[in-house]
N, C-alpha and C positions, 0 to 999 in steps of 0.2 A: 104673849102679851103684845099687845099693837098700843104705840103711841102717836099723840097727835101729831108730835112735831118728831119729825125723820131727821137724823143726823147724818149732811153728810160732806167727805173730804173733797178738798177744791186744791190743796195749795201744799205742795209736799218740797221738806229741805231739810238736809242734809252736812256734816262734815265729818269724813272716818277715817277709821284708818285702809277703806278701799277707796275711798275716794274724794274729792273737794266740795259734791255734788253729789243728788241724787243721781242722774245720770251715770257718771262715769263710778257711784258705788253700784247699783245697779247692777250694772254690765258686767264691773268686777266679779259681782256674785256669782251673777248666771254663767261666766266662765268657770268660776270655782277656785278664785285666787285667794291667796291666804294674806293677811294684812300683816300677820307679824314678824317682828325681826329682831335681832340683835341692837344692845343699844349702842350708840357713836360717842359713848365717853367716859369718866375717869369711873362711875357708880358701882361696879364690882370689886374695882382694886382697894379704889377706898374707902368702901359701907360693909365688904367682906358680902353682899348680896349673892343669896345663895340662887338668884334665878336672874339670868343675864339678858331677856327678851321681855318685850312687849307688846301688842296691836298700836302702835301710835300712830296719828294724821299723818294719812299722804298728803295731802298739803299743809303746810305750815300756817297756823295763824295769821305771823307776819309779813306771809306772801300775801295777803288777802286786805288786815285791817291797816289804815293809819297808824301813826306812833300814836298820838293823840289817846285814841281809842285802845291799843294796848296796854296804856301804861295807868288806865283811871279802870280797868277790869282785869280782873282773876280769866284763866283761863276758860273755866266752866263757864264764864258771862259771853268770851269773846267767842266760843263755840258755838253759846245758843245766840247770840247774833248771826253768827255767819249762816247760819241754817236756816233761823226766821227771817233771814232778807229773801231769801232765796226761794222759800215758801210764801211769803206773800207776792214776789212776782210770782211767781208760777199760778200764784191764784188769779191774778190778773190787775194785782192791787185794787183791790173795791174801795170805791169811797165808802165810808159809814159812820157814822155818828158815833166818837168818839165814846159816849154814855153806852152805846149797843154791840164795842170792842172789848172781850177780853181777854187773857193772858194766863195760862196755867204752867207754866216752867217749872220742874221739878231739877235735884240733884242729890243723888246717894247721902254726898259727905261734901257736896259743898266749896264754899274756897281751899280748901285744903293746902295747897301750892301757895296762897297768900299767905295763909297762918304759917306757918312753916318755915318761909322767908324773909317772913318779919320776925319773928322770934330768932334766926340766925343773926337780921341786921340787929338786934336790939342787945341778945347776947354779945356779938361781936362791937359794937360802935357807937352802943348806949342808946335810951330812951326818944333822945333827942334825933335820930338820924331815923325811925320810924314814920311811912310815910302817911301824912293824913290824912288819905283816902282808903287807909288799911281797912277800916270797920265798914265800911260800904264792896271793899272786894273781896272779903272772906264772910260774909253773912252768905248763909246758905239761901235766903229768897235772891239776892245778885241777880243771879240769870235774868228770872222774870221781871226784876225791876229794870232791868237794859231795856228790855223787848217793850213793857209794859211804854216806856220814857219814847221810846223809838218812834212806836206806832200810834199813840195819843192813844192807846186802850185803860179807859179808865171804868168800865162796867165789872171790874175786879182783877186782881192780880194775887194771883194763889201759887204755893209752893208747896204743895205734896213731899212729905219723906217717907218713903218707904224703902228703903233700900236700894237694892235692885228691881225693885216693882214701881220706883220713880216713876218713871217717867211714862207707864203705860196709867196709872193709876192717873197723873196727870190728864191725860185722853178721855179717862172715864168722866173726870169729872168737870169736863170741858163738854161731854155730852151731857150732862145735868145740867150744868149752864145754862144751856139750849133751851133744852125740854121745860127747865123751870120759867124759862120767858126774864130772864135775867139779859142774855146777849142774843145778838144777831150770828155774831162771828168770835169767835174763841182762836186765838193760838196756842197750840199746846202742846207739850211734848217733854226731852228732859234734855239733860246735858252733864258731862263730866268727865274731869279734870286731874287725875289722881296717880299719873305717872310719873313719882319723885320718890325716893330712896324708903322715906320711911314708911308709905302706904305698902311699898312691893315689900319690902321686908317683914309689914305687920302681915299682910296676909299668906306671907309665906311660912311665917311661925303659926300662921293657925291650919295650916297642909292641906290649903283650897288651891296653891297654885301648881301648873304644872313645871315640872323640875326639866323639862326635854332641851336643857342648853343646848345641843348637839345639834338639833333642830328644829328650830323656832317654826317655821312653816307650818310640821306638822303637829303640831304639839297640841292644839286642841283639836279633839277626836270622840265629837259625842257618841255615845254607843259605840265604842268601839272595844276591845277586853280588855287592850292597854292605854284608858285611858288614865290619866293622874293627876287630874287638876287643868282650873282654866286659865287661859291667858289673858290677862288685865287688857282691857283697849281703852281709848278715849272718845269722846266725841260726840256729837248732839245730830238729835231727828227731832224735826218742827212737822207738825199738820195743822193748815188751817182748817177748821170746822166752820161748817155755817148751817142751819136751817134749811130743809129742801126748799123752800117756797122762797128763802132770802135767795138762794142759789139762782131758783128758776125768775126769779124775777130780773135777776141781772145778767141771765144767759152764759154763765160760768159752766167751765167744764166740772164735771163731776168722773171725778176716779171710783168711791164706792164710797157704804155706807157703812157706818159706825153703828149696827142694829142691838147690840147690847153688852151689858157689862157686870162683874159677876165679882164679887168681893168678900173674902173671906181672912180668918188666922188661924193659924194652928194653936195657938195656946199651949204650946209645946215645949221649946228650946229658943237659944237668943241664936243658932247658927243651923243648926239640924230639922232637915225638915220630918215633919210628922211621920214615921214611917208605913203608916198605911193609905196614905196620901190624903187621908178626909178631909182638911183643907183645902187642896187642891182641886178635888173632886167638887165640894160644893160652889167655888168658887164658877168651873166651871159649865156646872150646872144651874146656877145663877144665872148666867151671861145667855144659857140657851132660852131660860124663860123667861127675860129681859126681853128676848129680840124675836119673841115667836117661831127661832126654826129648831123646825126640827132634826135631834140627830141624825140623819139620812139625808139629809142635805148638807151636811158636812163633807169636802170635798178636800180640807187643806186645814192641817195644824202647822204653826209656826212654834217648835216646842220654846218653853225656857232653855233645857237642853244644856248646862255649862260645859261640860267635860267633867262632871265630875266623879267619882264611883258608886257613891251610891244615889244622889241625886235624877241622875239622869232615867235609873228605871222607875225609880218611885213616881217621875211624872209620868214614864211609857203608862205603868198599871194604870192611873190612874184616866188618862185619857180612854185607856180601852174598858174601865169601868163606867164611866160615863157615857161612850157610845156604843158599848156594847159589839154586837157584830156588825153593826156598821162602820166601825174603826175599819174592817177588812177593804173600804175602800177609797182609804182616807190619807195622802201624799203626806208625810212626816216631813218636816225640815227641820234642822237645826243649824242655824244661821253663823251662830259664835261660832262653827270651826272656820269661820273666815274671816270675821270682824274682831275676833276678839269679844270680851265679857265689859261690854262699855259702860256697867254696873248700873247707874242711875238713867246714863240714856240707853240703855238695852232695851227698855219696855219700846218706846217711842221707834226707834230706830228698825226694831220689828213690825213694830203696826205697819211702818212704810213699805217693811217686805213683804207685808199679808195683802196690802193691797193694792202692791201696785203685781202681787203673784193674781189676784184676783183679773184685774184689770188687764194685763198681758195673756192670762190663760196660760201661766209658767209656775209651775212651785219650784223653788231656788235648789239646788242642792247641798249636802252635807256633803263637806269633804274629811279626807284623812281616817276615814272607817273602811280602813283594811280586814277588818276580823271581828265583821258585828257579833256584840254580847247574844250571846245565844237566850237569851232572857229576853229580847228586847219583844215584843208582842205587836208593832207594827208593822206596816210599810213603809221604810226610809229613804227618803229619794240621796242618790249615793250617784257625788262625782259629777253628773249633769243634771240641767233643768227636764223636768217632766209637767206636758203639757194637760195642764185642767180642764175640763170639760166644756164644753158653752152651754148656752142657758142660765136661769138665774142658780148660782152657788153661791156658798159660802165656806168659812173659813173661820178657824180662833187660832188667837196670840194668846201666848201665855205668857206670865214675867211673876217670877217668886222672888222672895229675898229675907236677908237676915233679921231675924225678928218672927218669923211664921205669916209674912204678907204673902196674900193670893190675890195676884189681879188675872183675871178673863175677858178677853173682847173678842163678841163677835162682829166679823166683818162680812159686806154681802155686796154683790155685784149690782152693778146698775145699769 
């Protein structure tokens, strides 16, 4: 399927737990460093936390923002800030008509860390000591309304919830945007904020985390035989999108193209994905006839990939069901064993590795896959970057999540 208006990425930002920036998360990747650790304080002695690590920022928020600015946003808002400044330079900050700006910020779960904090001051100190900018810093649109306030984009501000498919799903429909002649330039992506006692312990009663205290580094290990669950990360991926012709008219660089997007559910379970992947499957089969390529030009998956046990092959099947024997020459990553599972912004934060893997001619490596699942039916790029083709390729992200969400994006060089 070929559409009139091309969608494509100009403006890419960042904040993880590899790095402050796309840059130095980037780099992180491609060496293969692992972002998680042990936490620096009292949350196991005194929450009885049965898993003692997490993926949290290498850089600190409040190395970054004003007080000002910390203390009127939840963290999920001040992360998709720090991200979306950082992507709009990189874009080149364009002037544009505030009506032809929009904004798509997604988040899993939201201000979580506000709620949570206010219900202790409110338990602890009464009503009155609740602070009232509380309902503006745990509303899960937050993010996008910072960004939206930031950047004068008022051609829409949209909050996507999908889970863990946040923030890529956000992407998709920042390329609808486009295509519908709604905006010029969309910002878009996710962001999240969920590293506090009671999110790691709720997901630790539901035995999606991994238990590896011993060793945090290694503990997330997609495809690997002992893998046992993922490890929670934080932190927000921004892409500016624009229109090729907006692009070419203002002589912006262009990283790659947003060529299609692919949307499905399993109608299945609120946490288990479908086990024969047909969600996934159509989802991803969608996004190839969204974007007119075909599987043989498929060069590079970015999988969802958690660490999880049974997760991780039901996407492998499913990917080699949809390309078939073309999968045989198709560079696998899974990115979480370095980043962490940054839940809401995992979709987003991927898109950035698919295309700036595209754009470098680098697929990132999975690390910590000592003893791949003998199931697994691909090629896994393992430990180093492996370098992609030249010529025109392309690429899909994938990002699932609780509930039977499937998002697909395919990505294509320029």
């Amino acid at each position: 399927m070929s559409h009139p208006t091309d969608v494509v990425v100009t403006g890419l930002g960042a904040t993880t737990p590899l790095g402050g920036d796309v840059r130095s998360t980037w780099a992180a990747a491609l060496a293969g460093e692992s972002g998680a650790r042990r936490f620096e304080n009292d949350w196991v002695e005194k929450h009885g936390l049965p898993v003692e690590f997490a993926a949290m920022l290498k850089v600190k928020a409040e190395d970054v923002l004003t007080r000002p600015e910390l203390k009127r946003m939840d963290p999920s808002a001040q992360y998709a800030i720090i991200a979306a400044r950082e992507a709009w330079a990189d874009a080149g900050s364009p002037e544009v008509d505030g009506d032809r700006l929009g904004t798509v910020v997604s988040s899993g779960i939201g201000g979580i860390i506000t709620t949570l904090d206010s219900w202790d001051t409110m338990h602890e100190k009464g009503a009155r000591r609740v602070l009232p900018m509380t309902v503006p810093m745990l509303m899960p649109n937050s993010p996008v309304a910072y960004v939206s306030l930031e950047f004068g984009a008022r051609a829409g501000a949209h909050a996507l919830v999908s889970a863990c498919a946040s923030g890529a799903e956000a992407i998709g429909y920042a390329v609808d945007m486009i295509r519908a002649g709604r905006a010029d330039i969309v910002i878009a992506g996710g962001s999240e904020a969920t590293i506090h006692p009671m999110p790691i312990g709720a997901f630790a009663a539901s035995r999606t985390l991994s238990l590896r205290n011993d060793d945090p580094e290694h503990a997330s290990r997609p495809y690997d035989v002992d893998r046992d669950g993922f490890v929670i990360g934080e932190g927000s991926g921004i892409v500016v999108l624009e229109s090729a012709e907006h692009a070419a008219a203002r002589g912006a660089r262009v990283y790659a193209r947003i060529a299609g997007l692919g949307l499905s559910a399993d109608g299945y379970h609120i946490t288990s994905p479908e086990p024969s992947g047909d969600g996934q499957i159509r989802a991803m089969r969608s996004a190839l006839k969204d974007s007119g390529i075909a599987a043989e030009e498929i060069v590079h998956v970015n999988a969802h990939a958690t660490s999880t046990v049974v997760g991780d092959l039901i996407e492998a099947r499913s990917i080699r069901g949809v390309l078939g024997d073309d999968a045989d020459h198709v560079a696998l990553s899974a990115t979480k064993s370095m980043t962490g599972h940054l839940l809401g912004g995992a979709g987003a934060l991927e898109t950035i590795f698919t295309v700036l893997a595209l754009h470098d001619r680098l697929a990132p490596p999975t690390i910590n896959v000592e003893t791949p699942d003998p199931e697994l039916v691909l090629d896994l790029v393992r430990d180093t970057p492996r370098a992609l083709p030249g010529g025109e390729i392309a690429a899909i992200n994938n990002s699932f999540g609780f509930g039977g969400h499937n998002v697909a994006l395919v990505v294509t060089s320029v």
